[in-house]
Structure formats: C-alpha cells, structure tokens
N, C-alpha and C positions, 0 to 999 in steps of 0.2 A: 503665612504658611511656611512651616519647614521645606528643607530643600529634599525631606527623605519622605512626605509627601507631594510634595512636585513630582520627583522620583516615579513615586506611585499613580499618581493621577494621570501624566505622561502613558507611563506604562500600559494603561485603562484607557487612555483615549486613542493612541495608536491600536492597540487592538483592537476596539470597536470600527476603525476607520477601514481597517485593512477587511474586519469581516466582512462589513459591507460591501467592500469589493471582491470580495471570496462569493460574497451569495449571490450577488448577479453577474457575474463570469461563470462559476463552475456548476450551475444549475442543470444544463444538458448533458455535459458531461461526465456528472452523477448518476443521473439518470440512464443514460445509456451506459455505465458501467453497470450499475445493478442490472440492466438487462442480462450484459453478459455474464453475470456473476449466476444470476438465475437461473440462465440456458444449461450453462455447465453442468449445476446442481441437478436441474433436469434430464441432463442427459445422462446421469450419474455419472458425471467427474468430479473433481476434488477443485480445493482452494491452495495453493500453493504458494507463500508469502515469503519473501523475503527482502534483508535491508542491512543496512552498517549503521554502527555506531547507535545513535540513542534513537532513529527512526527505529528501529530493533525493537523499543517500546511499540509502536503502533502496532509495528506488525504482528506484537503477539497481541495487544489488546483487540483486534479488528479479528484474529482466527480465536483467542477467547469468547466474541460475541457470535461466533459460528458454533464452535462445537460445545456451548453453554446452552447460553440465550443471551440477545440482549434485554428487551426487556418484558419481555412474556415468555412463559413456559411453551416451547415447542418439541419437537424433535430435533435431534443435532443434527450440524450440516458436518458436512468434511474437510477439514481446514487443518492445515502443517504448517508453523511457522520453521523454516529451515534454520533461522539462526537461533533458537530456542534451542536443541541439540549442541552444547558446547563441544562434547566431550569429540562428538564428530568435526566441529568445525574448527577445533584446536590441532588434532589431527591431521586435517589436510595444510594448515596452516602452517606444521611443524614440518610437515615433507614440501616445505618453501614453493606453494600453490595456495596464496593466497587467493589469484586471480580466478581459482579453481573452487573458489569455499561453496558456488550455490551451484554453481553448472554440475559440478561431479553428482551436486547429488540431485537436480531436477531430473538430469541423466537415468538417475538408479531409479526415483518414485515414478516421474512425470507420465503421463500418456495423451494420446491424441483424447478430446474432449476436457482436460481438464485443464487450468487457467491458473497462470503466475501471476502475483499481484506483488509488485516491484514498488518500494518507497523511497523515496531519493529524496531526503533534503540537502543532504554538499556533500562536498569532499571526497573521498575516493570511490569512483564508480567501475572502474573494469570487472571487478569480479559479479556487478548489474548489469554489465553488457554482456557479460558471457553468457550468465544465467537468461535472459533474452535469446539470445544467440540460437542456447540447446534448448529452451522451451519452445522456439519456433523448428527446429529442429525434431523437434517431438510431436508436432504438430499442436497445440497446446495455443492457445490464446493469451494476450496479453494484457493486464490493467496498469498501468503506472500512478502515481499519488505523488508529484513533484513539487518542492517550493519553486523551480525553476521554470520559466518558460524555455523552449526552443533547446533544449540540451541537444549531447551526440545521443542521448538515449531516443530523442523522436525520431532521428531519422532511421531508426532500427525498426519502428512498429510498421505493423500491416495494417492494410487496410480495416482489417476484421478487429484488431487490437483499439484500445481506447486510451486517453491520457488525458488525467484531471491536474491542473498548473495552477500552482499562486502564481504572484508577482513580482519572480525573485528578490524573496526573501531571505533573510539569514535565519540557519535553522531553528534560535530561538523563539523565534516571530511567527515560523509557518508550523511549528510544533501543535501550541493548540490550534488552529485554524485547519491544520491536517486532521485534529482528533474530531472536533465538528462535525466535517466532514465526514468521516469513517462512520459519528454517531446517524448521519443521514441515512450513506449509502445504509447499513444497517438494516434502518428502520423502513428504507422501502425496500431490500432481501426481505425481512420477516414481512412485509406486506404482501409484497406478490404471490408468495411460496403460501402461506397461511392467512392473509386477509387480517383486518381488522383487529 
C-alpha cells in the first residue's frame, strides 16, 4: 500500500472512530437543542447563527436547511446567518471592532424569544462571547455546536441555554462530525414542526 493511501485510510478510520464517539456523547444534547430550536420557532422567534473563519460554512449551511429545506418540502423557518452579510461585517471590522462583528448586530435583529446558535471550532472567540453576552442580554436563548469541551464560552450559558461538545478536536476533524450533527439536529426540527 502507498503511503498516500495509508494517508487516506488513516484519514477514514479516525473519522469513523471519533463519530462513534460523537454519537453516543452528543445524542441528548441534540435532542434537547432541537427542542429549543423548536420552542423558539413556536413562539415565533428566529434562528440566529453565527461563527469565524470556516465554522461560517456551517452556520450558513444549518440556516440554508431553515429557510430552504433540508430534506422535504415544507414551509420556511427563520434563520440569519450574521456572517453571511460581509459587507456589514467588514464594516464594523474596519471601524477596529472586530470584538463587535455579531453583538452590534444580534443587538440591532435579536429579541426576547428568539435563539443564537454559536459554532466554535478554535481560534478567536471574543467577538462569540460578546455575541452571547448581548443575546442574553436580549433575553434570547442560546445553542453552541463546539469541537471543544469545557471552553470560557460554557461558563457564559444559562441554565435555559444548551451546548453540544466533540472531544477537542482540531477544526479539521470536528468539521464534518459538526455537519452530521447539524444533518440530525435538522432532521428532528423538520420532524417535530411537520412529522414524518
């Protein structure tokens, strides 16, 4: 065997191992996130997502499978990804608030009933502690989607808030194992809101 299939094979078996331990860890914590994702939707509140760097992928694929479908035709939900809006988050970013890129603006949408869902695989988080910060502030509920266990981001959540953790990972590891995930949470949103 080549060493650029070893490479691959590697690659294949670690993923497989880690999912495994994705799916029997974060199964309740799935599940009680879609609760609250539900509630919100119920109460008519919104979905609120944001993230740095290339978690920014998820968070618009996770409010794509909102205000789309994922995968049956239904009615749209209400989902913002904040960092999808460049042109605003270049902006605050050029008046040297970076630390300010999601708060200013959960600030401007957010309201009590509706729900920030915060994706953190590494790297720089103050401008995700701030956005926490003013989403409780807002009275506003919280979801997190971490590679990390036990960050400074858990000791910010309330009780009412929820947080689903890999097993710090590096973000190229918990990438797909976050998108799985997302594909769940997902799939039991469009089950409870529409069934079957």
């Amino acid at each position: 065997m080549t060493d650029a299939y070893s490479l691959i094979n590697g690659w294949f078996a670690n993923h497989m191992e880690q999912t495994a331990h994705a799916a029997s860890d974060t199964g309740e914590a799935i599940i009680n996130s879609a609760d609250a994702v539900v509630e919100t939707l119920l109460a008519d509140g919104k979905i609120i997502a944001c993230a740095n760097g290339s978690a920014n992928i998820l968070a618009q694929y996770f409010c794509t499978a909102l205000l789309n479908r994922f995968d049956q035709d239904r009615p749209a939900l209400p989902a913002i990804n904040l960092g999808a809006d460049a042109t605003t988050y270049s902006a605050i970013c050029r008046d040297n608030r970076f630390n300010d890129t999601f708060s200013r603006q959960v600030r401007a949408v957010g309201k009590p009933h509706d729900l920030l869902m915060v994706f953190v695989d590494d790297g720089h988080k103050a401008n995700l502690i701030q956005a926490i910060q003013a989403a409780h502030d807002r009275e506003m509920r919280i979801v997190v989607l971490s590679a990390k266990e036990k960050t400074d981001i858990t000791s910010l959540l309330h009780p009412e808030d929820h947080e689903i953790t890999l097993h710090n990972l590096a973000s190229n590891e918990a990438s797909p194992l976050m998108l799985v995930i997302l594909n769940a949470l997902c799939a039991l949103i469009d089950n409870k809101l529409f069934g079957a």
